[in-house]
DSSP file (Angstrom, degrees, kcal/mol; ACC not computed):
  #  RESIDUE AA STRUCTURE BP1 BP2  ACC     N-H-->O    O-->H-N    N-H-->O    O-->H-N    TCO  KAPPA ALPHA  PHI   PSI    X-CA   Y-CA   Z-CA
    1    1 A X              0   0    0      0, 0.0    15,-0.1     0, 0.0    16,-0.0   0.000 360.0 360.0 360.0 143.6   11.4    9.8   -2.2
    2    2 A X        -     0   0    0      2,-0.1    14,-0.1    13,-0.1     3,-0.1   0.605 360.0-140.1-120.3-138.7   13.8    7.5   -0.2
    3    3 A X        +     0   0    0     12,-0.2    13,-0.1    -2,-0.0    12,-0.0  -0.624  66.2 123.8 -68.4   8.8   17.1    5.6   -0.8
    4    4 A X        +     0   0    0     12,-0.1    11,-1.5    11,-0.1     2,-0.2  -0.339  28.7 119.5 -82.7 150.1   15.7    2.5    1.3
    5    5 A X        -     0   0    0      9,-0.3     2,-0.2    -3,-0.1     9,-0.1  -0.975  41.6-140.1-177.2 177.5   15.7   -0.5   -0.3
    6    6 A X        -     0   0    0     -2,-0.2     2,-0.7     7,-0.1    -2,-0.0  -0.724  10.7-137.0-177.5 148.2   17.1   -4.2   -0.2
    7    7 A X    >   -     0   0    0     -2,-0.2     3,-0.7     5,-0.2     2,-0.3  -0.705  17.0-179.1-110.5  67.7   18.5   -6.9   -2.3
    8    8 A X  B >  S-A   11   0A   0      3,-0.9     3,-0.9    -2,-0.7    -2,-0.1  -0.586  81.7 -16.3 -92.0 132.2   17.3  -10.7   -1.6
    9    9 A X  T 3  S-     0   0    0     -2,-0.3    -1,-0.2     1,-0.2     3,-0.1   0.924 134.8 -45.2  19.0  73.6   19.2  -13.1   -4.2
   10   10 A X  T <  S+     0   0    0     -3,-0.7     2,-0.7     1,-0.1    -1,-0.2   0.369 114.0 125.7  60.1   0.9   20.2  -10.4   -6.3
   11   11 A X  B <   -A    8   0A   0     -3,-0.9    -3,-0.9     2,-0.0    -1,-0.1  -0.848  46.6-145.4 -82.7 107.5   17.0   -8.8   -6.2
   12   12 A X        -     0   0    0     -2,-0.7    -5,-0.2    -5,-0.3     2,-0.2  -0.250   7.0-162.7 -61.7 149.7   16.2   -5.2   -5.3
   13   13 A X        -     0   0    0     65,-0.1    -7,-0.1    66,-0.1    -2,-0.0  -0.552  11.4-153.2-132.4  92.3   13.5   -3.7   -3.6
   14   14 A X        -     0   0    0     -2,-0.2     2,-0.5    -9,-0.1    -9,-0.3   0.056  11.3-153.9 -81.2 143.8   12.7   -0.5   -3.6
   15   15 A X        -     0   0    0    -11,-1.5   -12,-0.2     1,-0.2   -13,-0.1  -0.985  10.2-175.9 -98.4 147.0   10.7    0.4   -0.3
   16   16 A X        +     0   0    0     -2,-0.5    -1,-0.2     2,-0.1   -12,-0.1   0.813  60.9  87.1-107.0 -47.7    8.5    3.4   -1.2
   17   17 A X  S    S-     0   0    0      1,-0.1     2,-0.3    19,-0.0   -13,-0.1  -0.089  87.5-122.3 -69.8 140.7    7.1    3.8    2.7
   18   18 A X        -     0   0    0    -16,-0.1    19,-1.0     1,-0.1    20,-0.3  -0.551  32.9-110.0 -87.6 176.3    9.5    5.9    4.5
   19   19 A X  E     -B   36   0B   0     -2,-0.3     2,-0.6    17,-0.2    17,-0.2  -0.738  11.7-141.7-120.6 142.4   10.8    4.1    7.4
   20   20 A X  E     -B   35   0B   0     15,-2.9    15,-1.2    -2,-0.3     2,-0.6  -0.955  18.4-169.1-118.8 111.6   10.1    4.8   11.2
   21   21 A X  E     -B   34   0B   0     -2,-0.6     2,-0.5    13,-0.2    13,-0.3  -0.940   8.7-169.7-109.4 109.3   13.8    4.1   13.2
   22   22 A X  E     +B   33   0B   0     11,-4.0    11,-0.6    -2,-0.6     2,-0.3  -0.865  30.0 131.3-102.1 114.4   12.6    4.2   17.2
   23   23 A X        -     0   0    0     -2,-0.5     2,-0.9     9,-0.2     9,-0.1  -0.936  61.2 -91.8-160.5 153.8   15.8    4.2   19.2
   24   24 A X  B >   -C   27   0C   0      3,-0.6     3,-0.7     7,-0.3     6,-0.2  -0.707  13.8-167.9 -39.4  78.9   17.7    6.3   22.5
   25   25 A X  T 3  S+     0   0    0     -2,-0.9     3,-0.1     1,-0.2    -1,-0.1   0.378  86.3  70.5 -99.8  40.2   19.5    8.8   21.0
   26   26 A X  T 3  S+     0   0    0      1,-0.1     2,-0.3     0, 0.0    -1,-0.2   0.666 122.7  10.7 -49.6 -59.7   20.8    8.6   25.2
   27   27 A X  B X   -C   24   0C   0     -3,-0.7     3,-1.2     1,-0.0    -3,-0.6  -0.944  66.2-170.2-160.0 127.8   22.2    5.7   24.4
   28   28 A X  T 3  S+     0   0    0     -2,-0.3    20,-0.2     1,-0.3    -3,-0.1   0.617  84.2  76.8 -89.4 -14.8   22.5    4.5   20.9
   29   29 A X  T 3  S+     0   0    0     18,-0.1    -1,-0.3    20,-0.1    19,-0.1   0.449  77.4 109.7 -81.7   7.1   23.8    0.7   22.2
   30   30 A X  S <  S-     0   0    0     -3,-1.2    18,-0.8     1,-0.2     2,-0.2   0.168  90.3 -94.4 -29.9 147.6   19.8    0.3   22.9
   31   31 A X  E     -D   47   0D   0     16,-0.2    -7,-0.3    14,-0.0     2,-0.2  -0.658  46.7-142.2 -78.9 157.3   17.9   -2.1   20.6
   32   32 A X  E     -D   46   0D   0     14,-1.3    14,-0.5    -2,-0.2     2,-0.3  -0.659   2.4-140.6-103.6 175.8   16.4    0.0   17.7
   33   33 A X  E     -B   22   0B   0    -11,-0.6   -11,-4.0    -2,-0.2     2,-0.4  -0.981  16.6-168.7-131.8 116.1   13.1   -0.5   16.2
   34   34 A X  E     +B   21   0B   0     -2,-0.3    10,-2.2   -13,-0.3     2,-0.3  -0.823  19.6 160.8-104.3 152.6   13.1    0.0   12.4
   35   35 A X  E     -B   20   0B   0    -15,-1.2   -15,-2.9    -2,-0.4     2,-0.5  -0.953  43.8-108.6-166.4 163.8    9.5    0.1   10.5
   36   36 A X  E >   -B   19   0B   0      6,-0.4     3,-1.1     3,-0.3   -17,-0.2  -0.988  34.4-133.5-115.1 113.6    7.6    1.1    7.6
   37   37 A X  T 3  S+     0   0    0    -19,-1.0   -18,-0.1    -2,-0.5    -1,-0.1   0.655  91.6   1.6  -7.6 -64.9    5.4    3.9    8.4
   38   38 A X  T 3  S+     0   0    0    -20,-0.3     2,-0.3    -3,-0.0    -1,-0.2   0.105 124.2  57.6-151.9  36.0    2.0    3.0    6.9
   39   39 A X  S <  S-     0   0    0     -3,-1.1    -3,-0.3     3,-0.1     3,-0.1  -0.858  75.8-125.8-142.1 166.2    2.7   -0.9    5.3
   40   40 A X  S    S+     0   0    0     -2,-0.3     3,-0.2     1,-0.1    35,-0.1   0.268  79.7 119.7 -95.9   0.8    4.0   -4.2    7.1
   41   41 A X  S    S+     0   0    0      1,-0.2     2,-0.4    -5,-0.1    36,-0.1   0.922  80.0  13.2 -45.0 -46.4    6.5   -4.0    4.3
   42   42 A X        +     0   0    0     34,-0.2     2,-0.5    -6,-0.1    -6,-0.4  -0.908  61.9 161.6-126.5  92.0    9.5   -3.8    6.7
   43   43 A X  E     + E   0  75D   0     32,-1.6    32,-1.3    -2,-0.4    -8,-0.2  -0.962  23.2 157.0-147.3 113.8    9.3   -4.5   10.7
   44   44 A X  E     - E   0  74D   0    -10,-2.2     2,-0.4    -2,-0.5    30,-0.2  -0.429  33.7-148.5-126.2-160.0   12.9   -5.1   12.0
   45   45 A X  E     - E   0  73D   0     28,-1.2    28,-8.8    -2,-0.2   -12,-0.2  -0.582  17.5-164.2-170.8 128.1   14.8   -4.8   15.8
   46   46 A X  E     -DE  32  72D   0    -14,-0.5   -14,-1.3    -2,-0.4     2,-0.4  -0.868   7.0-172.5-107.4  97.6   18.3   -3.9   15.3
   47   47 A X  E     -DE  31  71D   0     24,-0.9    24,-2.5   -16,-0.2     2,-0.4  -0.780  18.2-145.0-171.8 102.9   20.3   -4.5   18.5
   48   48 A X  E     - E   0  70D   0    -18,-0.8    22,-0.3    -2,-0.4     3,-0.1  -0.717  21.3-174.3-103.8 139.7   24.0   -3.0   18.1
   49   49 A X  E    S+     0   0D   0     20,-0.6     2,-0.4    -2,-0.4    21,-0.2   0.615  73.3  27.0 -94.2 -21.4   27.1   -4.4   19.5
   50   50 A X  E     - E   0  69D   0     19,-1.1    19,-0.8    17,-0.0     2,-0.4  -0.966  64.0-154.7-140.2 136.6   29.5   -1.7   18.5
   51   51 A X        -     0   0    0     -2,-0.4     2,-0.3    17,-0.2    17,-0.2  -0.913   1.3-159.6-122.9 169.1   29.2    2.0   17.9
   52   52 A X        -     0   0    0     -2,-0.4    15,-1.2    15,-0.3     2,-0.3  -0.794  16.6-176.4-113.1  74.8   31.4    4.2   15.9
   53   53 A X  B     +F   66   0D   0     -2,-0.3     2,-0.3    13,-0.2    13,-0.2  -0.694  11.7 170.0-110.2 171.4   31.3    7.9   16.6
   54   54 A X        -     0   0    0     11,-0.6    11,-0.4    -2,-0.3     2,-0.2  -0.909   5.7-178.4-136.0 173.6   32.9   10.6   15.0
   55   55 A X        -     0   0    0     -2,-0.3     2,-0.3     9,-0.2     9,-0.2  -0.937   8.8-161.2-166.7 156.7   32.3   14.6   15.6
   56   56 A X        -     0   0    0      7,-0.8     2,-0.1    -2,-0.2     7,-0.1  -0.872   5.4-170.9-159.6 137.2   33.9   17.9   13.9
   57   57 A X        +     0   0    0     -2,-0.3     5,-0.2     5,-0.2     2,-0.1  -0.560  26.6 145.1-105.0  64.9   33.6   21.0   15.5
   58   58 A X        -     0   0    0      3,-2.1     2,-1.5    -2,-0.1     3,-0.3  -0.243  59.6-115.2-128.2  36.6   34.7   23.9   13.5
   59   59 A X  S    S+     0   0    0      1,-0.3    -1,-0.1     2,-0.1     3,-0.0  -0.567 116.4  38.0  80.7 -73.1   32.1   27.0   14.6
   60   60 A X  S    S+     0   0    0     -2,-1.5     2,-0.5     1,-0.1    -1,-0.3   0.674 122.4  50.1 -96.3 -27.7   30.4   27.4   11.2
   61   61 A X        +     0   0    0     -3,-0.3    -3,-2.1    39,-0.1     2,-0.3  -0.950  63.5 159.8-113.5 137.8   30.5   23.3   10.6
   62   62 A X  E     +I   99   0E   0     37,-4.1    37,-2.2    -2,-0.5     2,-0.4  -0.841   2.3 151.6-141.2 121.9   29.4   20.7   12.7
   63   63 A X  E     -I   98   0E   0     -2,-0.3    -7,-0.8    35,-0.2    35,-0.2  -0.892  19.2-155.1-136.0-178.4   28.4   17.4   12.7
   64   64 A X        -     0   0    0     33,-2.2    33,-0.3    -2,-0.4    -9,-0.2  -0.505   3.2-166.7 178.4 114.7   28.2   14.2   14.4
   65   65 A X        -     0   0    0    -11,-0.4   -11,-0.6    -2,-0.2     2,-0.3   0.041   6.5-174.0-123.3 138.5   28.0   10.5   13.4
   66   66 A X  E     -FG  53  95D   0     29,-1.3    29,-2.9   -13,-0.2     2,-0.6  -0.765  19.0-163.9-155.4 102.7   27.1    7.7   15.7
   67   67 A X  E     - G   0  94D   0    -15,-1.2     2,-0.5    -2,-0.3   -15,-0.3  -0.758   5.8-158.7 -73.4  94.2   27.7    4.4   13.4
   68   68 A X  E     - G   0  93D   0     25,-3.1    25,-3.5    -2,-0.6     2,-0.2  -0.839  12.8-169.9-107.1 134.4   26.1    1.4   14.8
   69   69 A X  E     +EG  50  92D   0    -19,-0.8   -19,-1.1    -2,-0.5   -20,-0.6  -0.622  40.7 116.6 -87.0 149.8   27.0   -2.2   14.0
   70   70 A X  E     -EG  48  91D   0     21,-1.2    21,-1.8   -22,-0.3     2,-0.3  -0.990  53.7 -52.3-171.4-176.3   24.8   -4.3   15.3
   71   71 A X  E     -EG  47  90D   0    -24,-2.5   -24,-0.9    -2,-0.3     2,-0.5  -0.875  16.6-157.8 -39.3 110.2   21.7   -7.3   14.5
   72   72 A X  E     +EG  46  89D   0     17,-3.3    16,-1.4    -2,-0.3    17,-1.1  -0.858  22.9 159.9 -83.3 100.1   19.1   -7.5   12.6
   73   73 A X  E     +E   45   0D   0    -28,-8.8   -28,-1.2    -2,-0.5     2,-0.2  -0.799  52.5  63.7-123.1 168.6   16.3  -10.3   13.9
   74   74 A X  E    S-E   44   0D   0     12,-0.4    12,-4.4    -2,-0.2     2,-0.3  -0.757  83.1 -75.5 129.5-148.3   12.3   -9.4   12.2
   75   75 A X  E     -EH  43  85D   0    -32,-1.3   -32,-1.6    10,-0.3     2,-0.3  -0.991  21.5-166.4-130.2 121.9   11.1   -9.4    8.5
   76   76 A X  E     - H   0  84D   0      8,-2.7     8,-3.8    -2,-0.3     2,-0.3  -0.751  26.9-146.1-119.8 175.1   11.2   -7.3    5.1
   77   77 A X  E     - H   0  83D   0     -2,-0.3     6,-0.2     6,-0.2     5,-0.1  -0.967  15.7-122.1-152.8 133.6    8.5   -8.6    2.3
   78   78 A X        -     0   0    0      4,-1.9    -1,-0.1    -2,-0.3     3,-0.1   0.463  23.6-102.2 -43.2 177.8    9.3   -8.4   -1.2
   79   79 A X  S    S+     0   0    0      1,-0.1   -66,-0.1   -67,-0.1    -1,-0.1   0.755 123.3  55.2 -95.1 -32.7    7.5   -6.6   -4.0
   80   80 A X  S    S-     0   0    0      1,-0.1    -1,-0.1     2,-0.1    -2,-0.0   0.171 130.6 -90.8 -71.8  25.6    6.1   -9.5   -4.9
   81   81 A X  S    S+     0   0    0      1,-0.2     2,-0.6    -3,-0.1    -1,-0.1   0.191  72.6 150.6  88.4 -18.3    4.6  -10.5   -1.5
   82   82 A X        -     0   0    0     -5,-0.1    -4,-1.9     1,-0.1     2,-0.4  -0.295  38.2-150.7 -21.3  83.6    7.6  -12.4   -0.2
   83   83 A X  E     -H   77   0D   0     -2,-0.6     2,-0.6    -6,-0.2    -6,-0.2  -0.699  15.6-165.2 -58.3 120.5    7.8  -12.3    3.7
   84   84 A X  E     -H   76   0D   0     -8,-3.8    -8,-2.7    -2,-0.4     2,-0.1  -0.967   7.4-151.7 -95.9 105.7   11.8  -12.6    4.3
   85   85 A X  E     -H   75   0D   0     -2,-0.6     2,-0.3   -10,-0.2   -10,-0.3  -0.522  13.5-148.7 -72.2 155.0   12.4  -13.4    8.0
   86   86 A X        -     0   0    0    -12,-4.4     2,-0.8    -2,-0.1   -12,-0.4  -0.902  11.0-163.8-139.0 120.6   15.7  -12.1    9.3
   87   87 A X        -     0   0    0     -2,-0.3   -14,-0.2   -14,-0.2     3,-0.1  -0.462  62.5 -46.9-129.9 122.7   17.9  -13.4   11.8
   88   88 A X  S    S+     0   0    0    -16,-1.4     2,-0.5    -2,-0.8    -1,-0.2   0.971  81.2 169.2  67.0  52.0   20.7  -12.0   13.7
   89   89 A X  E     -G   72   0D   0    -17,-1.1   -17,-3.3    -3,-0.1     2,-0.3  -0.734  36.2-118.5 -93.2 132.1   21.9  -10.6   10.1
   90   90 A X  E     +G   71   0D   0     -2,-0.5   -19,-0.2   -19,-0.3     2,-0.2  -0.779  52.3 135.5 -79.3 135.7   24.6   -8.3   10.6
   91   91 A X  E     -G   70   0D   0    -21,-1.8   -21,-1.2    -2,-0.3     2,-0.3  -0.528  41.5-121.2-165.8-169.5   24.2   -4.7    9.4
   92   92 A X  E     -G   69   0D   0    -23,-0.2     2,-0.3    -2,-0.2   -23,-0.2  -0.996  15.8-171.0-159.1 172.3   24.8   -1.3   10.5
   93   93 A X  E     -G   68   0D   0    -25,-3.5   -25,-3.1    -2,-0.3     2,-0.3  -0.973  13.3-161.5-153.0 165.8   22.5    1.4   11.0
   94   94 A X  E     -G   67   0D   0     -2,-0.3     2,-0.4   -27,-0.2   -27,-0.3  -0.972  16.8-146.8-155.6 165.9   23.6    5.2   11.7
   95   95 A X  E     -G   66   0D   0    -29,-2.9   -29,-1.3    -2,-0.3     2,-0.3  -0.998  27.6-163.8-138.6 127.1   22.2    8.8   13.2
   96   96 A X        -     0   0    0     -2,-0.4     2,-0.8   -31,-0.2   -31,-0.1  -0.846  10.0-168.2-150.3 135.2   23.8   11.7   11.5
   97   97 A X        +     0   0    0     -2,-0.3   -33,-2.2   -33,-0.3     2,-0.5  -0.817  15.7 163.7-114.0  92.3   23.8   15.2   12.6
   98   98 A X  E     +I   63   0E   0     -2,-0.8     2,-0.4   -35,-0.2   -35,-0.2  -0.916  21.0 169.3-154.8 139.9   24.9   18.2   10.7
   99   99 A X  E      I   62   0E   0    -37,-2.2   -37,-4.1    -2,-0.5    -2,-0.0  -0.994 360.0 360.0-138.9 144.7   25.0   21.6   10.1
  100  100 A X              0   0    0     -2,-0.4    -1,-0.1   -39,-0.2   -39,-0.1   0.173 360.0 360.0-153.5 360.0   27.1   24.1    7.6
């Protein structure tokens, strides 16, 4: 079970395939490669222009955020068979890192 999903003229969609994000996490202003695991459902390059991070140190909690704005160029496909190209849609995509 997932929270991906994605909403073309008011329509949702769940995607059920968990999603494969292939990225630097060296450097996070890399293009990413976003996919669906074991469909064509989803096949994206995200390419970020800006990054956000933020970090907490406190011994027992820690985490740390790296927020990326970025592009979106590729394809998602409907439940109903719909191929959606996408290009240079603005988005954000994020790596987060936590322990308490």
């Amino acid at each position: 079970m997932n929270e991906n999903g994605f909403v073309v003229d008011g329509r949702v969609t769940k995607i059920h395939d968990d999603l494969n994000f292939e990225y630097d996490p060296a450097d996070f202003m890399r293009p990413w490669r976003i996919r669906t695991r074991e469909t064509d459902q989803v096949n994206l390059l995200f390419e970020p222009f800006f990054e956000r991070v933020a970090r907490t140190d406190a011994l027992v909690v820690r985490s740390e955020v790296h927020q990326m704005i970025g592009r979106f160029s590729g394809w998602v496909t409907t439940e109903a068979g719909e191929r959606i190209a996408i290009e240079r849609m603005v988005g954000w995509a994020e790596e987060h890192r936590a322990r308490w």
